[in-house]
Backbone of each chain as ProteinMPNN parsed JSONL, in Angstrom:
{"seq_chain_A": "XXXXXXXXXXXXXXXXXXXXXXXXXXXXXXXXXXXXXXXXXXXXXXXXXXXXXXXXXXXXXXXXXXXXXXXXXXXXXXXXXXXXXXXXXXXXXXXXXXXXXXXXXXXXXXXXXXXXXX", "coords_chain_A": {"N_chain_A": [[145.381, 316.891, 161.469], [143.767, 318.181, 159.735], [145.357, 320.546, 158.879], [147.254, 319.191, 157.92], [145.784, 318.122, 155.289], [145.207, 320.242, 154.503], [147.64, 321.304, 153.329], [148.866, 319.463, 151.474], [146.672, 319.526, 149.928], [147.254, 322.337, 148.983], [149.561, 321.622, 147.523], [149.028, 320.332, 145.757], [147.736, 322.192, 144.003], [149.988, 323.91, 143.601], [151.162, 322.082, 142.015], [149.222, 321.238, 139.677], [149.064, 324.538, 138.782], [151.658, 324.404, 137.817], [151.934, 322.896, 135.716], [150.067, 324.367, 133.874], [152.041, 326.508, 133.634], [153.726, 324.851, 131.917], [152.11, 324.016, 129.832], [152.099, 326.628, 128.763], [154.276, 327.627, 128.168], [155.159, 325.764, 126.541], [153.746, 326.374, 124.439], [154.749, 328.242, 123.826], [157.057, 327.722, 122.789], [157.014, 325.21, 120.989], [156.819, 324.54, 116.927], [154.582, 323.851, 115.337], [151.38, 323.661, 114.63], [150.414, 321.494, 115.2], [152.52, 320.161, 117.318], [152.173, 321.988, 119.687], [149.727, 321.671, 120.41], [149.896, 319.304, 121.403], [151.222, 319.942, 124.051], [148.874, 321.527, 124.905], [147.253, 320.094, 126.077], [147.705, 319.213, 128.117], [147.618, 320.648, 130.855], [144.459, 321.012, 130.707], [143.967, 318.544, 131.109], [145.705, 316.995, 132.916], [146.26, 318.821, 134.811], [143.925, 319.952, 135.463], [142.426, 317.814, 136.751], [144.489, 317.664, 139.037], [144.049, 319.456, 140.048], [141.294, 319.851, 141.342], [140.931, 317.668, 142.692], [142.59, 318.748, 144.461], [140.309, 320.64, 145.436], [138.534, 318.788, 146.414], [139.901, 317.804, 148.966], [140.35, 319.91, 150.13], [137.909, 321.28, 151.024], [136.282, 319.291, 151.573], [133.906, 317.589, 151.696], [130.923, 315.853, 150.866], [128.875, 316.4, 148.711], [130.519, 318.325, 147.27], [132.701, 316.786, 146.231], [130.719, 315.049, 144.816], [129.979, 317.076, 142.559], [132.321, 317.986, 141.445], [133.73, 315.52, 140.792], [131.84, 315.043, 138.17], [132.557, 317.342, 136.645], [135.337, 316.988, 135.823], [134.46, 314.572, 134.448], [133.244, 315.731, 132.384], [135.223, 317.366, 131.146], [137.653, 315.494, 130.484], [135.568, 314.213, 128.523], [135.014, 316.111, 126.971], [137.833, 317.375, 126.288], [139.118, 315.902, 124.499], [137.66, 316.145, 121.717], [137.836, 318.904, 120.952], [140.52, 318.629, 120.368], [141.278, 317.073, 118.298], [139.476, 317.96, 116.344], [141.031, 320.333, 116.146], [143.259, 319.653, 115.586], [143.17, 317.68, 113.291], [141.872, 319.152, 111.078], [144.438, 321.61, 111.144], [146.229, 319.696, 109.772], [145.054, 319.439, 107.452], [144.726, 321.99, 106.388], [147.79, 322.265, 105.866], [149.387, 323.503, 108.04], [150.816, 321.406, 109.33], [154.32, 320.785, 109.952], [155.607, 319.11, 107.783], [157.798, 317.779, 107.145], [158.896, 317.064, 108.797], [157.634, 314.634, 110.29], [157.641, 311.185, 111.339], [155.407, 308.347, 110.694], [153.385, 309.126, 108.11], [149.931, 308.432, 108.396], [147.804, 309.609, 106.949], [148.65, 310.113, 104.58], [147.411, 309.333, 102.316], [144.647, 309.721, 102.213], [144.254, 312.957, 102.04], [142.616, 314.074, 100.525], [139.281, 315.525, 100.857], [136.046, 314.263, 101.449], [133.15, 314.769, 99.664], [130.912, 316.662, 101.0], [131.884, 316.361, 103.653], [132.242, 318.514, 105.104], [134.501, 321.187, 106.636]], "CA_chain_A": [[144.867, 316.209, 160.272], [142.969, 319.09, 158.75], [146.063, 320.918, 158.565], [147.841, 318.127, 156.358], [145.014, 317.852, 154.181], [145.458, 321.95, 153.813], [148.98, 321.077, 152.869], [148.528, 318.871, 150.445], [145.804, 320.601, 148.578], [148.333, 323.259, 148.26], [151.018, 321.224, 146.747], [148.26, 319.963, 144.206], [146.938, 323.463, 143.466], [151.091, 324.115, 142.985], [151.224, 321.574, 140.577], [148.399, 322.206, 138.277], [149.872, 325.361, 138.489], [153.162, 324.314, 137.182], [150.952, 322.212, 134.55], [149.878, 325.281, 133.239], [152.657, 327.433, 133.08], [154.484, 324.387, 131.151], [151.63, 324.519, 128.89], [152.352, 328.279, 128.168], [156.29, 327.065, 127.729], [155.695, 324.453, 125.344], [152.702, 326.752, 123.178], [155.991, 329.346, 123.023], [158.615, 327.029, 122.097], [156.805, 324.102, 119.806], [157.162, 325.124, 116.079], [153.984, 323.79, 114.29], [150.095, 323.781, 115.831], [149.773, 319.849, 116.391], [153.304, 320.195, 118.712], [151.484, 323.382, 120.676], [148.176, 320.834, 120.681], [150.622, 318.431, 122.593], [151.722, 321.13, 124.936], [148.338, 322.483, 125.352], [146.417, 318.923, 126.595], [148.989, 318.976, 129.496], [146.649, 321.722, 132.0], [143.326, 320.313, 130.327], [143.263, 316.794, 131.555], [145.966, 316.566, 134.475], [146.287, 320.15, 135.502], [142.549, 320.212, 136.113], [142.396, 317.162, 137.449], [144.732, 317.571, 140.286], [143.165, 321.167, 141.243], [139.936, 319.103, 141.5], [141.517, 316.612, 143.871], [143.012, 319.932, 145.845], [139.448, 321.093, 146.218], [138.185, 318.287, 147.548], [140.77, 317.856, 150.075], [139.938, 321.586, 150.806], [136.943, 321.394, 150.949], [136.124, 317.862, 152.836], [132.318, 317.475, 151.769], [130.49, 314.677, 149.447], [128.55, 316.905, 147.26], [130.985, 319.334, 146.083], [133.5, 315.562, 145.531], [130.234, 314.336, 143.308], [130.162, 318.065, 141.594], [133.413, 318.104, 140.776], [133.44, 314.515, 139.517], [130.84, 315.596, 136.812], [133.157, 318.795, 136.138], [136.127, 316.259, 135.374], [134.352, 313.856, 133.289], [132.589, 316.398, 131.15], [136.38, 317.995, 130.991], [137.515, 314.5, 129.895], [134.886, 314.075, 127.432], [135.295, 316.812, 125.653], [138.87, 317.927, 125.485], [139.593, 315.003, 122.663], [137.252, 316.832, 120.907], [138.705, 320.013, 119.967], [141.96, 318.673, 120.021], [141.015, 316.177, 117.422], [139.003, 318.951, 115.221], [142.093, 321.08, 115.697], [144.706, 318.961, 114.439], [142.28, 316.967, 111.661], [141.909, 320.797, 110.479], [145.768, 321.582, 111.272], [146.909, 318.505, 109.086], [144.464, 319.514, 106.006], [145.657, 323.412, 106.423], [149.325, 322.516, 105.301], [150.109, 324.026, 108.797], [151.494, 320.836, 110.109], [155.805, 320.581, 109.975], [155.726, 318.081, 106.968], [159.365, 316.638, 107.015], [159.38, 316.324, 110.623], [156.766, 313.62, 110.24], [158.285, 309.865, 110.873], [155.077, 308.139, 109.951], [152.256, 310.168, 107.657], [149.232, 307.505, 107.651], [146.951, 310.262, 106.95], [149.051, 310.418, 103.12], [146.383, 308.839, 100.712], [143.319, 310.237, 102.552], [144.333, 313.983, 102.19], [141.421, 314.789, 99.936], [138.561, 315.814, 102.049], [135.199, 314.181, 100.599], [132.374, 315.873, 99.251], [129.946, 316.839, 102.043], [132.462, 315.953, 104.925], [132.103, 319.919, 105.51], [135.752, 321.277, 106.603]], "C_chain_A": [[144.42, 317.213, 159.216], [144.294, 319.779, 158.164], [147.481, 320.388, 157.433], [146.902, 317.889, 155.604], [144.749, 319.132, 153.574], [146.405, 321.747, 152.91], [149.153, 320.731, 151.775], [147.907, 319.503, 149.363], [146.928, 321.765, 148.023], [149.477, 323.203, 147.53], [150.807, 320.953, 145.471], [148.255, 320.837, 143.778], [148.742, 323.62, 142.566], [151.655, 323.279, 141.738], [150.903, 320.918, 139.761], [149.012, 323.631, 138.394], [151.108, 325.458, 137.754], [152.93, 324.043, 135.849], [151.371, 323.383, 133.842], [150.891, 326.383, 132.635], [153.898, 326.208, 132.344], [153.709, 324.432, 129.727], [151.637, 326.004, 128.364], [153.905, 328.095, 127.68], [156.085, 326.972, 126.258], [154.919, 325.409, 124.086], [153.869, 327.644, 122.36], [156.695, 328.737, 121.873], [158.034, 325.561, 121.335], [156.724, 325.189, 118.337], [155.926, 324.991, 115.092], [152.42, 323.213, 115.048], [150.069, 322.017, 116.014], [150.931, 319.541, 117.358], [152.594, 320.918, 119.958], [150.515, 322.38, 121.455], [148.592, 319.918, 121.783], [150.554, 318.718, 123.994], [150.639, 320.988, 126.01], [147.255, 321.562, 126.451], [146.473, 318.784, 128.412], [147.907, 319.284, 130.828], [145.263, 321.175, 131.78], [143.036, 319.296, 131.419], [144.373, 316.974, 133.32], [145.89, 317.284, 135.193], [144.521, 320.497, 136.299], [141.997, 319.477, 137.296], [143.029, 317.301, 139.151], [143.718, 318.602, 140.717], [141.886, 320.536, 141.757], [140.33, 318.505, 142.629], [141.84, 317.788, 144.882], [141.777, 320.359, 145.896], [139.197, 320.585, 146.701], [138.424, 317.622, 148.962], [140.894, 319.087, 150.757], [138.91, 321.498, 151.688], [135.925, 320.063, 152.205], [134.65, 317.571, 152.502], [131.835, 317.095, 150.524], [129.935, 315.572, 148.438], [129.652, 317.66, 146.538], [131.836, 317.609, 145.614], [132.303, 314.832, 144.199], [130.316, 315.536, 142.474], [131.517, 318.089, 141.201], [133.681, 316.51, 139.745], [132.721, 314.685, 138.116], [131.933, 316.321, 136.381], [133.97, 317.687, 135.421], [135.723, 315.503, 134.406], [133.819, 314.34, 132.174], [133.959, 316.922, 130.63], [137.168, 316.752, 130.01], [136.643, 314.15, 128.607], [135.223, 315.17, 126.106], [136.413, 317.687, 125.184], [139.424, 317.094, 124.454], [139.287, 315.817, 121.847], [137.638, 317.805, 120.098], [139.844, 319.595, 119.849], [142.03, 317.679, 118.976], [140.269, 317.157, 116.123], [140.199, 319.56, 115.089], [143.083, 320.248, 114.935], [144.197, 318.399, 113.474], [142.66, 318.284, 110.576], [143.69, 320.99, 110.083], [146.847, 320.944, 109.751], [146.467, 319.277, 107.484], [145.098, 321.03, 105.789], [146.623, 323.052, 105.588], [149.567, 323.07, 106.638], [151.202, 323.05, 109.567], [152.996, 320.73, 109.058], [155.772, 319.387, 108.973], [157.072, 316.8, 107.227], [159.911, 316.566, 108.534], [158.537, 314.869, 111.176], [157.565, 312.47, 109.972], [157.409, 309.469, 109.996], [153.695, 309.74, 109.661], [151.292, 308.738, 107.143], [147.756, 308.111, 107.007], [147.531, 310.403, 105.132], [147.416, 310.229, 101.786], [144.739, 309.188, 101.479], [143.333, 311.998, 102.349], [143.24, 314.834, 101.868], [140.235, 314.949, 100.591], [136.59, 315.204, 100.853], [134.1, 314.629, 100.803], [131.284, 315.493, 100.899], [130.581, 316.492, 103.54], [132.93, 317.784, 105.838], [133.786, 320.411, 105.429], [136.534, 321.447, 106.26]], "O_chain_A": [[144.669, 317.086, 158.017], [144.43, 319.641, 156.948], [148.242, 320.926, 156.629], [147.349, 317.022, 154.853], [144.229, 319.278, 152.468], [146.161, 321.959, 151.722], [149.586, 321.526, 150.941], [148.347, 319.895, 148.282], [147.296, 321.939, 146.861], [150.185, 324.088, 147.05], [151.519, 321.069, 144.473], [148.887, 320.751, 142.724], [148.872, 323.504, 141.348], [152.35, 323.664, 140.798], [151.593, 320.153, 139.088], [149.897, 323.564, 137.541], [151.505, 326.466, 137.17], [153.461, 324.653, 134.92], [152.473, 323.581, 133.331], [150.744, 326.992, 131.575], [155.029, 326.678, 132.223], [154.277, 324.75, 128.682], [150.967, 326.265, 127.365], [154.385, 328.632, 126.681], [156.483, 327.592, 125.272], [155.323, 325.297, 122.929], [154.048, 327.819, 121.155], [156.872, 329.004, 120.684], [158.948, 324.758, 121.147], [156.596, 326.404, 118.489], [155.921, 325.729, 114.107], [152.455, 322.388, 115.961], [149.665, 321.483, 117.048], [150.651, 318.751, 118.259], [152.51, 320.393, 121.068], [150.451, 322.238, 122.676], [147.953, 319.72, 122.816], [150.038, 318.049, 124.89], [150.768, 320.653, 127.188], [146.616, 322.073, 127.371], [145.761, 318.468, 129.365], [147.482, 318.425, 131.601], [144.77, 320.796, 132.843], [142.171, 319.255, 132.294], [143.921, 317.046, 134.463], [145.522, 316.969, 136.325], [144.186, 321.088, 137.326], [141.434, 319.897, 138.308], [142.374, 317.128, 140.179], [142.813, 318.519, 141.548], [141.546, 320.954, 142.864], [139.928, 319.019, 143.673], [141.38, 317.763, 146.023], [141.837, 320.83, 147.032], [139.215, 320.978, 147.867], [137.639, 317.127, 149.771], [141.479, 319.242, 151.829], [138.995, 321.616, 152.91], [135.232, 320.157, 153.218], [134.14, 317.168, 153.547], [132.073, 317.615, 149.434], [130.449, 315.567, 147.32], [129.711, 317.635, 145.309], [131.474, 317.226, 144.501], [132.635, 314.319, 143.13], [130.797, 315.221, 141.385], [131.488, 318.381, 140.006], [133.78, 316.389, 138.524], [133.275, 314.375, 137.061], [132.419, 315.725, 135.42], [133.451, 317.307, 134.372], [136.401, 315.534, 133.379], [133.805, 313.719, 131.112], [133.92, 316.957, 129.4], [137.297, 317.019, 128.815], [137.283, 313.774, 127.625], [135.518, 315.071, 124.915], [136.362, 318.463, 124.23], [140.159, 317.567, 123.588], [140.143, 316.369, 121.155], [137.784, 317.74, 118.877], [140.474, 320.273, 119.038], [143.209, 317.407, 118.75], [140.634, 316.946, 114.966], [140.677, 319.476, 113.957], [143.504, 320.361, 113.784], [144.86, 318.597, 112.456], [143.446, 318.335, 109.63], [144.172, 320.62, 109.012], [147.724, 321.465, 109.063], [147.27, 319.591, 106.604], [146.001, 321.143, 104.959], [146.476, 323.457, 104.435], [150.733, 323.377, 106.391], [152.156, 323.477, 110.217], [152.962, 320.631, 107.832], [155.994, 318.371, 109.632], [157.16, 315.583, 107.395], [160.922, 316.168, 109.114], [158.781, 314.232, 112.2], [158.159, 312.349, 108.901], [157.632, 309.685, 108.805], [153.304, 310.69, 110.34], [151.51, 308.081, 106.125], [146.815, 307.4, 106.654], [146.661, 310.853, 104.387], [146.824, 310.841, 100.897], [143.748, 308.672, 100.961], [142.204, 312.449, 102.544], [142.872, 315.858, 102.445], [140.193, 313.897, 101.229], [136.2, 315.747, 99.82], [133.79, 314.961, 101.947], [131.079, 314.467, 101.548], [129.827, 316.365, 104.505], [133.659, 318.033, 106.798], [134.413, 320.141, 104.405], [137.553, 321.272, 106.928]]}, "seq_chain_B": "XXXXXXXXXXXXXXXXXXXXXXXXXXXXXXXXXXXXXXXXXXXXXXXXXXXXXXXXXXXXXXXXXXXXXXXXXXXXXXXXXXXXXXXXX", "coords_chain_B": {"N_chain_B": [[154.081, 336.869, 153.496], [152.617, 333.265, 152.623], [154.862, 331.299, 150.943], [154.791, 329.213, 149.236], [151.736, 329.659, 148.326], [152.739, 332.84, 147.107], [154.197, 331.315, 145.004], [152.225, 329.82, 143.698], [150.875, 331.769, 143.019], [152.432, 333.071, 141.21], [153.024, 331.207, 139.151], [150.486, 331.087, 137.845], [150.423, 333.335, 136.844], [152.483, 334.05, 134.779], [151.958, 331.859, 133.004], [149.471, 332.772, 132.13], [150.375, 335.418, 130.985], [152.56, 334.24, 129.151], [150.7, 332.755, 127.685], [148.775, 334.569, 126.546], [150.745, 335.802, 124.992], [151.273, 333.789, 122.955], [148.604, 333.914, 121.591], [148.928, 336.426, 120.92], [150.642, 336.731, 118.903], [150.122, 334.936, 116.936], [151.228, 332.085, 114.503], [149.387, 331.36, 112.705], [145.382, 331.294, 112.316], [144.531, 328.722, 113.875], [147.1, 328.408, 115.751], [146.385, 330.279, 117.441], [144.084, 329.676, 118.363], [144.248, 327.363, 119.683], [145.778, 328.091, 121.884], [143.854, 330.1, 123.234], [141.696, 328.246, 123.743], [143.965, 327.363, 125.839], [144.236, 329.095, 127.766], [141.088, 329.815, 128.636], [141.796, 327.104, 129.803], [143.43, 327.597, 131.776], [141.522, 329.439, 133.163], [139.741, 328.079, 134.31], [141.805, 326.58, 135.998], [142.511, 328.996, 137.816], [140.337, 329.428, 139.455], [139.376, 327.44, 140.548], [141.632, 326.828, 142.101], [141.474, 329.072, 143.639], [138.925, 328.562, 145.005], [140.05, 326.334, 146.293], [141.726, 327.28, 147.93], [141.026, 329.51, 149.553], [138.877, 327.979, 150.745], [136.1, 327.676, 149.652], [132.613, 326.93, 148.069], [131.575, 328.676, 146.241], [132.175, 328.924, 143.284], [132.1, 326.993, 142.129], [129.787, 325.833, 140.201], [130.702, 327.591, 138.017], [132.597, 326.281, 137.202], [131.777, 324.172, 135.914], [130.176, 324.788, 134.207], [132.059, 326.172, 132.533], [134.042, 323.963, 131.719], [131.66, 322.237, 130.435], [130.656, 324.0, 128.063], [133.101, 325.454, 127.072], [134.387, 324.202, 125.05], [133.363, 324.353, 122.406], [133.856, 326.641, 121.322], [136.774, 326.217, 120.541], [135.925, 323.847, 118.547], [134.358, 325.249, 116.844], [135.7, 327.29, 115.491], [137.658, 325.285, 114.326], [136.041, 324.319, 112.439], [135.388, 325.837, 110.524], [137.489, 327.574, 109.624], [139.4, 328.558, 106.994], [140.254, 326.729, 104.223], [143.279, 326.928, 103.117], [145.666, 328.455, 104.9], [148.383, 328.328, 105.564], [149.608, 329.688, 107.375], [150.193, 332.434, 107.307], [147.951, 333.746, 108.335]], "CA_chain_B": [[153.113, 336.167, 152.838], [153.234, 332.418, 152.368], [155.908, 331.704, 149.964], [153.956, 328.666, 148.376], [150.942, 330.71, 147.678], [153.175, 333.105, 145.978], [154.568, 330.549, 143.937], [151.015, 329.635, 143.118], [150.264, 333.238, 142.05], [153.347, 333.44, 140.332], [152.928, 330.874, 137.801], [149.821, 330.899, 136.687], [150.214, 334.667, 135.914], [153.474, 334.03, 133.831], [151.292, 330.863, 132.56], [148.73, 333.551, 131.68], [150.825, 336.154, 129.887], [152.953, 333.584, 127.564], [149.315, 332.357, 126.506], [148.477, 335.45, 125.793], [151.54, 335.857, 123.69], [150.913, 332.914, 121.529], [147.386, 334.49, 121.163], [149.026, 337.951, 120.097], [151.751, 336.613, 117.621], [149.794, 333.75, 116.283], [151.361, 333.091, 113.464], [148.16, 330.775, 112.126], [144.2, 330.968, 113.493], [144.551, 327.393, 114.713], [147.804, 328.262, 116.762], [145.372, 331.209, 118.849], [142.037, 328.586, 118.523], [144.688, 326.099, 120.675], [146.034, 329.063, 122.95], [142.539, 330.296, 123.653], [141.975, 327.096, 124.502], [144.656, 326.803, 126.965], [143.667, 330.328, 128.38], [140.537, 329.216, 129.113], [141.855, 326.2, 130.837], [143.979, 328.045, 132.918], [140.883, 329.8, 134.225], [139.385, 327.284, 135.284], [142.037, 326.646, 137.262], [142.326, 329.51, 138.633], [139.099, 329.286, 139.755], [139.485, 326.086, 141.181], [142.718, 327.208, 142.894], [141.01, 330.084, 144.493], [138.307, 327.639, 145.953], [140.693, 325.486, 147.658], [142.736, 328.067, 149.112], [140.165, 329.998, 150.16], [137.732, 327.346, 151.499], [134.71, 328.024, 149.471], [132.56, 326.853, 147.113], [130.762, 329.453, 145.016], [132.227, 329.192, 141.622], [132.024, 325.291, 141.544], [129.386, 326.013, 138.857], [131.364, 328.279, 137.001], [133.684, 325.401, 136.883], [131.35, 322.926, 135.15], [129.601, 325.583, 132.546], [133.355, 326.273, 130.925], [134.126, 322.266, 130.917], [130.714, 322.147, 129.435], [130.696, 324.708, 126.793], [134.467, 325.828, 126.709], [135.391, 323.485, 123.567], [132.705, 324.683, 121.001], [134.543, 327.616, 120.359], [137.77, 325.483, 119.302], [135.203, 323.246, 116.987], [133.718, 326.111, 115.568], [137.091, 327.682, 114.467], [138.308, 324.139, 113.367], [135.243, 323.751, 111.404], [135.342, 327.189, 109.726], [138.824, 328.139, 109.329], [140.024, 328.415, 105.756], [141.057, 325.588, 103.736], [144.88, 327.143, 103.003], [145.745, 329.455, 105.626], [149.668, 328.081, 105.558], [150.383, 330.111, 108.614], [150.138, 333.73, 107.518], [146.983, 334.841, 107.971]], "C_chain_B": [[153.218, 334.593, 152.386], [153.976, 331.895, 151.108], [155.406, 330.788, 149.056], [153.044, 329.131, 147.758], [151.63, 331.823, 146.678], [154.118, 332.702, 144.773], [153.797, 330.023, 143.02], [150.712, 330.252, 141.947], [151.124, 333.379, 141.149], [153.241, 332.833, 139.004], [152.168, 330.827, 137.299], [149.746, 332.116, 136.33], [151.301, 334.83, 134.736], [152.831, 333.259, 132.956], [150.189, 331.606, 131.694], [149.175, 334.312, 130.547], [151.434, 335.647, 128.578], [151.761, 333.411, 127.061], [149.256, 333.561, 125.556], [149.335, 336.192, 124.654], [151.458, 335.301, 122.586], [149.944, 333.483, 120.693], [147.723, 335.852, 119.667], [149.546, 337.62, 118.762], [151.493, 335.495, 116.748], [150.717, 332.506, 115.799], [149.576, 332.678, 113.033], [146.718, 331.126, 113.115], [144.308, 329.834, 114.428], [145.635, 327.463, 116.169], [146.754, 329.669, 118.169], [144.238, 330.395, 119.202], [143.098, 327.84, 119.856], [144.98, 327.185, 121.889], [144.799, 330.022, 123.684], [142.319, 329.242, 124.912], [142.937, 326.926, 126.01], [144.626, 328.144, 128.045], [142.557, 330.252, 129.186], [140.603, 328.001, 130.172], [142.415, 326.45, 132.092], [143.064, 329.054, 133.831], [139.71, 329.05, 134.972], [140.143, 327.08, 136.252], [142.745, 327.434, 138.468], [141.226, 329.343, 139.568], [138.931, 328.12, 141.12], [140.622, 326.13, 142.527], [142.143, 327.971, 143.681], [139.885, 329.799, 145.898], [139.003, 326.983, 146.688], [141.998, 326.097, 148.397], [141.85, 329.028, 149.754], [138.804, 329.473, 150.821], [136.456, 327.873, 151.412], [134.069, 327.26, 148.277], [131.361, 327.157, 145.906], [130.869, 329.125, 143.48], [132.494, 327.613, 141.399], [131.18, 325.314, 140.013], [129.948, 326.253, 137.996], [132.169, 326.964, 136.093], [132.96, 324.135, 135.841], [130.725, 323.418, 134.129], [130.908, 325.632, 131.737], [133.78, 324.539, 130.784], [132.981, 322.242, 129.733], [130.568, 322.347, 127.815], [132.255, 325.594, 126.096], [134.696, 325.071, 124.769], [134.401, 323.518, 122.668], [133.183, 325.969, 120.474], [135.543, 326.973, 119.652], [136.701, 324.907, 117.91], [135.176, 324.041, 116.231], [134.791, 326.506, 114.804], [137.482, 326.393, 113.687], [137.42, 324.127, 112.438], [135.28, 324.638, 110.422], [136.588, 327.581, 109.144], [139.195, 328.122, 107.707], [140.8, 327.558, 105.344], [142.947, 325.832, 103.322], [145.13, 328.289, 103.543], [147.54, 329.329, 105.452], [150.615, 329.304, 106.184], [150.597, 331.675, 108.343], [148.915, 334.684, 107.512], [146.971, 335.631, 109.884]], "O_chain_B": [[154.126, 334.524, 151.557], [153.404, 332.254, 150.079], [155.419, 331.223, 147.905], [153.207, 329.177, 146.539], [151.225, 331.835, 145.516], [154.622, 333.411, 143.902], [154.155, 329.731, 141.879], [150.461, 329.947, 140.781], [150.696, 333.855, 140.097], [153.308, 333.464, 137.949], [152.349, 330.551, 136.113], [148.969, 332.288, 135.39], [151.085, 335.628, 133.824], [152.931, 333.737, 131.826], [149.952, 331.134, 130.582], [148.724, 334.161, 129.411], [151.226, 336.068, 127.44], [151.584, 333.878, 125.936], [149.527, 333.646, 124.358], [148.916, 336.901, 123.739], [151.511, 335.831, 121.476], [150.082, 333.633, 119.479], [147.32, 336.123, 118.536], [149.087, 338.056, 117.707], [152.325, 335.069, 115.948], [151.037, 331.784, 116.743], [148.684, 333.526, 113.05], [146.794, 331.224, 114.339], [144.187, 329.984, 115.643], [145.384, 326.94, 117.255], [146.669, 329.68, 119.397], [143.58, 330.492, 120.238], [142.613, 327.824, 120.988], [144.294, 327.03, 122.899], [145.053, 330.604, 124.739], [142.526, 329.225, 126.125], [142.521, 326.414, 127.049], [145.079, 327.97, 129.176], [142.707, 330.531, 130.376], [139.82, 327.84, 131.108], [142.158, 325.897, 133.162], [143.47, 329.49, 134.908], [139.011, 329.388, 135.926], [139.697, 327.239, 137.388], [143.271, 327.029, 139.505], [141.6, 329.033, 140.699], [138.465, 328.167, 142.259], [140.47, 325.602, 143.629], [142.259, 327.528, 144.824], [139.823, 330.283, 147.028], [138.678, 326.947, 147.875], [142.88, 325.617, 149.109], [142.292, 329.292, 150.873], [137.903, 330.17, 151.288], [135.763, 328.348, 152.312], [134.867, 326.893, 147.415], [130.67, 326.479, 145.145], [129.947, 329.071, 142.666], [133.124, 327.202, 140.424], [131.679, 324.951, 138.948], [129.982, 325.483, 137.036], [132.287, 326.761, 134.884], [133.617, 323.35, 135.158], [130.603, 322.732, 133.115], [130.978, 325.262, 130.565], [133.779, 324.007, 129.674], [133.194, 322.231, 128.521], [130.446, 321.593, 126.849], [132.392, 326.143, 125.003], [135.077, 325.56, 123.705], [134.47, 322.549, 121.912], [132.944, 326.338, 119.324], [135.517, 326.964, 118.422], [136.669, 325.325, 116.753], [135.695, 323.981, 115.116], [134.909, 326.18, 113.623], [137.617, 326.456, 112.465], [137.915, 323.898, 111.334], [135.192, 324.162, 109.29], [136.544, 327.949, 107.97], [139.147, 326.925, 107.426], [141.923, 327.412, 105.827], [143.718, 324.873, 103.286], [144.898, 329.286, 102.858], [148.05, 330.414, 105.172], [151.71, 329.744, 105.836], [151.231, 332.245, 109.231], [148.767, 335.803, 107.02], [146.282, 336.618, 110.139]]}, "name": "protein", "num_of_chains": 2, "seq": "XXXXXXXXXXXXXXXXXXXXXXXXXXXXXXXXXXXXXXXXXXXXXXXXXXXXXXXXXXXXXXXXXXXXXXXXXXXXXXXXXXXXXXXXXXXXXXXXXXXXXXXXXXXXXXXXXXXXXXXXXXXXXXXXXXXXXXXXXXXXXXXXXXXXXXXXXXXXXXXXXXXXXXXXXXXXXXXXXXXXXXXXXXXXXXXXXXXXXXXXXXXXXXX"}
């Protein structure tokens, strides 16, 4: 039993691992920072997630499964965050790929208003 | 050596160095603020990886201070960055 629940963990750990090195792929080969931002979410949220799940199938014991819960939902909480400052930012830059855009509903807000910092 | 484990090791160090390419060759701040970012995430899970192959769990903390405080460096750059950077700075 223990030895399939080694197993396992190691297949997770292998892929968040994979996660990650697709997020290093995609940061290469996207062309404009809110594609990369796509990319980069990838290792964040699921990649972490599994490895989490492979510790506590490592690991076998309730507190570290509630410590790691916490880890995950604070991980959750706040990768929107920057990835929502980055691309808001991104968009106002001029860095985002303009004419690759189907829709743009961000058009008639572009102007940034007074005291909205940024 | 088991051949999974070095499939482990293998990618997140290739996973490592492209980051750190994006980092080097930018072109924009925002594209290194996101590759930071994903630098950081990948040490967490190293970290995390290292605990459940090695059946320990010291750096569990570690693991919940960079969730914690990891993503105020992106803000700060997003918040700061220069209003027309248009990818060559």
């Amino acid at each position: 039993m223990n030895a399939v629940l080694d197993a396992v963990s190691l297949l997770l750990v292998l892929a968040g691992a994979l996660l990650c090195l697709s997020a290093a792929i995609g940061l290469l080969r996207f062309r404009d920072v809110t594609t990369r931002l796509h990319a980069a979410t990838k290792p964040q949220v699921l990649g972490l997630l599994l490895i989490c799940v492979a510790i506590a199938l490592s690991l076998r014991s309730w507190p570290v499964v509630a410590f790691l819960t916490v880890v995950v939902l604070v991980q959750l909480a706040t990768a929107p965050l920057a990835a929502h400052m980055i691309g808001r930012q991104a968009y106002r830059n001029g860095t985002v790929d303009e004419p690759s855009l189907y829709v743009d509903e961000l058009a008639e807000s572009r102007e940034t208003p007074p005291g909205a910092g940024g | 050596m088991n051949p999974m484990l070095m499939a482990i090791y293998v990618a997140f160090a290739v996973a490592a160095l492209l980051t750190l390419w994006r980092i080097v060759i930018g072109p924009s701040i925002l594209d290194r603020a996101v590759a930071s970012d994903v630098l950081l995430t990948e040490v967490m899970c190293v970290l995390g990886a290292d605990m459940a192959i090695n059946h320990h769990a010291d750096t569990l903390p570690v693991l919940l201070i960079i969730a914690a405080v990891g993503v105020f460096g992106s803000i700060a750059i997003a918040r700061y960055v220069a209003r027309r950077d248009k990818g060559d700075g």
